[in-house]
C-alpha positions as CSV (number, residue, x, y, z in Angstrom):
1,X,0.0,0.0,0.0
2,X,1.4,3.6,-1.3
3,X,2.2,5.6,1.7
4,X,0.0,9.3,1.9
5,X,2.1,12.5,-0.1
6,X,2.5,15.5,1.3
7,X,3.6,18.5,-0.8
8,X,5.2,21.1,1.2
9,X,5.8,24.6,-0.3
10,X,8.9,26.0,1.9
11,X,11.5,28.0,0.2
12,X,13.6,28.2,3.7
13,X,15.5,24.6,4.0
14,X,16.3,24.4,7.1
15,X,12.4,24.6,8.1
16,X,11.5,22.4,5.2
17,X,14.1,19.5,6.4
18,X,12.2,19.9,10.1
19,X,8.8,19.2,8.8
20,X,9.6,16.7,6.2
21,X,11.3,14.6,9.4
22,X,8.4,14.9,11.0
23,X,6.0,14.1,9.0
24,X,8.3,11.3,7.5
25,X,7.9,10.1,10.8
26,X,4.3,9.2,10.9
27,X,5.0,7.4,7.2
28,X,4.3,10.3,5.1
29,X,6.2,10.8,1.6
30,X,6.9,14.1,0.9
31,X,7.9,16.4,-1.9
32,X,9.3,19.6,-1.0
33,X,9.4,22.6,-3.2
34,X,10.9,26.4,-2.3
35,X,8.4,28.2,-5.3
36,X,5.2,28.9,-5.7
37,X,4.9,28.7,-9.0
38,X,6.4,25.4,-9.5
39,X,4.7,23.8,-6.5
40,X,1.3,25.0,-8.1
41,X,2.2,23.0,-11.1
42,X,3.9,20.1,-9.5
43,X,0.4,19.4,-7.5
44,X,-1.4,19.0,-10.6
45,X,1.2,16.1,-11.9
46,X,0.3,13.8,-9.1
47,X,-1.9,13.6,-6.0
48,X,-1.4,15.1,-3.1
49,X,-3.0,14.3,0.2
50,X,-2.0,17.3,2.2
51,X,-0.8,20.4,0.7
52,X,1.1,22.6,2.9
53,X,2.0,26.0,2.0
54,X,3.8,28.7,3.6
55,X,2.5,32.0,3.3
56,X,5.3,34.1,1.9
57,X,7.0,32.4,-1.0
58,X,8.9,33.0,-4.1
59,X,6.6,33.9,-7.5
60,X,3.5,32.7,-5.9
61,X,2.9,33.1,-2.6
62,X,0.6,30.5,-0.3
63,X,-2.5,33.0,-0.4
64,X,-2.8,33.2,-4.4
65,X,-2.3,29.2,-4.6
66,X,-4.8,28.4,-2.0
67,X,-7.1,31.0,-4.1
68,X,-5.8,28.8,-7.3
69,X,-6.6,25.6,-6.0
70,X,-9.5,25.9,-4.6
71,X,-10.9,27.8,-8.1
72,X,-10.3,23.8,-9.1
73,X,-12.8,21.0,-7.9
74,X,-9.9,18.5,-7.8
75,X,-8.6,20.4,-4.9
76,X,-12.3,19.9,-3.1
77,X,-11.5,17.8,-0.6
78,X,-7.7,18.2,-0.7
79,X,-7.0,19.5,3.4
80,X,-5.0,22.7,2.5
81,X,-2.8,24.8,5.4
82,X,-1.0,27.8,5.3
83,X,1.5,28.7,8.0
84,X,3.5,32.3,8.2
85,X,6.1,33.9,10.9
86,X,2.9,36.9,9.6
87,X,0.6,37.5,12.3
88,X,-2.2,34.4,12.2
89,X,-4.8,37.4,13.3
90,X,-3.9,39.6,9.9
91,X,-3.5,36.5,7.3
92,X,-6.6,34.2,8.7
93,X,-9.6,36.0,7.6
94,X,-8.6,36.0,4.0
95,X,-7.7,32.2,3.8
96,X,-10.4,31.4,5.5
97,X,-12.4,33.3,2.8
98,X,-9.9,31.7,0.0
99,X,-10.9,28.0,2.0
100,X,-8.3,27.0,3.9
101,X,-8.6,24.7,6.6
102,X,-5.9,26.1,9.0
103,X,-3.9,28.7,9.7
104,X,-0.8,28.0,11.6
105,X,2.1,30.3,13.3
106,X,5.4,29.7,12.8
107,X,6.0,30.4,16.2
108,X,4.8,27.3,17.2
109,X,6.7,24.0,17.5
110,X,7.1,22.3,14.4
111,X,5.9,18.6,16.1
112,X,2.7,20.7,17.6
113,X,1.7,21.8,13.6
114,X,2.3,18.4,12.2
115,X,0.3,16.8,15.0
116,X,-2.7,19.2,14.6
117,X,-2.3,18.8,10.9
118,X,-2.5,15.4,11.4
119,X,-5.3,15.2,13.7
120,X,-7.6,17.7,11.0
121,X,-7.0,15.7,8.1
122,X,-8.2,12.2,10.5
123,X,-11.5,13.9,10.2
124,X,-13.6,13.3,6.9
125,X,-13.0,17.2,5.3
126,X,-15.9,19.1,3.0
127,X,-15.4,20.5,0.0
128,X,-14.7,23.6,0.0
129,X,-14.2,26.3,-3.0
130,X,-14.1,29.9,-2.9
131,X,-14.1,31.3,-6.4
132,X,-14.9,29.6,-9.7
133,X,-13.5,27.8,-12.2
134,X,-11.5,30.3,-15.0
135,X,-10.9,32.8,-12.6
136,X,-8.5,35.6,-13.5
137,X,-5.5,36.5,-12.3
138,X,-6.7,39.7,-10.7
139,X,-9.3,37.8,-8.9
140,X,-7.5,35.0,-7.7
141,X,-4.7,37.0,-6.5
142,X,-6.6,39.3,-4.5
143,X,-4.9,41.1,-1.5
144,X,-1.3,42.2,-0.5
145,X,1.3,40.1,-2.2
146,X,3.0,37.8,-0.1
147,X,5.5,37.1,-2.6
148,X,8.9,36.7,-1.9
149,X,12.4,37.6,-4.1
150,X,13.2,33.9,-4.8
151,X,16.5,32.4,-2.4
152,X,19.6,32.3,-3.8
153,X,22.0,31.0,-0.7
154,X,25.0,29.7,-3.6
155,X,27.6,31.6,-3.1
156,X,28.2,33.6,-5.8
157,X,31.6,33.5,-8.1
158,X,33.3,36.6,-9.7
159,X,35.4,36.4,-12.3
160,X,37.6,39.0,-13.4
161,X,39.9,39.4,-17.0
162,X,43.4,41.0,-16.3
163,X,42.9,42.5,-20.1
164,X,39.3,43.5,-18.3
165,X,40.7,46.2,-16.5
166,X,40.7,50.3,-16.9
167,X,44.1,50.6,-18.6
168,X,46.0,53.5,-16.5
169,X,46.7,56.5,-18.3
170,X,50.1,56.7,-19.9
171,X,52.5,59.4,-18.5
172,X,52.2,63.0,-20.6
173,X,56.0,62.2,-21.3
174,X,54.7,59.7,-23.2
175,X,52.0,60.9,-25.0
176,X,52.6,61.4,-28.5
177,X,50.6,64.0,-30.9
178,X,50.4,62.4,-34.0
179,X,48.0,64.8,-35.2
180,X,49.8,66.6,-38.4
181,X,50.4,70.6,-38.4
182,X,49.4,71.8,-41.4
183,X,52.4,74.5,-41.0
184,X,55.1,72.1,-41.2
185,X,56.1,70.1,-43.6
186,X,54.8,66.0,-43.7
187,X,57.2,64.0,-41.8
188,X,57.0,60.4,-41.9
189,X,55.6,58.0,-38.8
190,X,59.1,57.1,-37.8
191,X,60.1,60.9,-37.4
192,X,57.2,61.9,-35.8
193,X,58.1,59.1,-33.4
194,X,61.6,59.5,-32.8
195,X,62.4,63.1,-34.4
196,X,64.3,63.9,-37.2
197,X,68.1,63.2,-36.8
198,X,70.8,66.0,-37.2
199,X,73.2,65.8,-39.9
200,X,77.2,65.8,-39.1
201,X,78.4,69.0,-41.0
């Protein structure tokens, strides 16, 4: 029998690792992915039985997918949680009016969110949908953006061309006018170079 799939939308990986122990634990598979935008297609490529999404993520943020999802009735019944470091108080009114069936703070212990997630989804869920199918983008992202600049913790490499660099200006000693005055008479490049020498009388 196929162990239950969780996808978990977490773009910091030190929290992801936490959660995906935990819920490993309890014989849960699953799929961890740091953007929005690709965890929004990724969940319609295979079933998921819980989706949980942070709130503030790169691209897409938790609030516009939860919007997304539930615009779908193949996410019906799919239990869907948001969690945020945001203030539950602020973010909860609007998921609950997007459909989502918790709202969870950061600031509590990881094993105390998996357990309550856990202890929710036991529980036979209703559908629920908050906006219908071929919904815009302006409707289903409704709201401030909780979107996120995407992580980028590889450190980065910078390369530099000795040829690359500002050449220093050469000394005024060294500077040589080729420009030709039309007073004197044409020397040639050599002369102009080295000047003309004098002849032994």
């Amino acid at each position: 029998m196929n162990s239950k799939t969780i996808l978990l939308v977490e773009d910091d990986l030190p929290t992801a690792r936490v959660y995906q122990s935990l819920f490993e634990r309890q014989g849960y598979t699953v799929n961890v992915l740091s953007d929005g935008s690709d965890a929004f297609m990724e969940a319609h490529n295979q079933h998921y039985d819980i989706l949980l999404l942070d709130l503030m993520l790169p691209n897409m943020d938790g609030l516009a997918m939860l919007r997304r999802f539930r615009a779908q009735k193949r996410f019906g019944h799919v239990p869907i949680f948001l969690y945020t470091v945001a203030e539950v108080s602020q973010v909860e009114p609007m998921a609950l009016e997007a459909g989502v069936t918790k709202v969870f703070s950061k600031t509590r212990p990881a094993k105390e969110i998996v357990e309550a997630i856990l202890n929710t989804v036991s529980s036979p869920q209703q559908p629920r949908a908050s906006a219908p199918e071929g919904s815009t983008e302006t409707e289903v992202h409704q709201g401030p953006d909780f979107r996120v600049p995407a992580r980028d913790d590889s450190p980065k490499l910078t390369l530099k061309m000795a040829d690359a660099e500002k050449e220093a200006e050469p000394p005024a000693s060294a500077k040589v006018n080729l420009k030709e005055d039309k007073n004197e008479p044409k020397k040639g490049l050599m002369s102009r170079l080295f000047g003309s020498k004098s002849k032994d009388k």
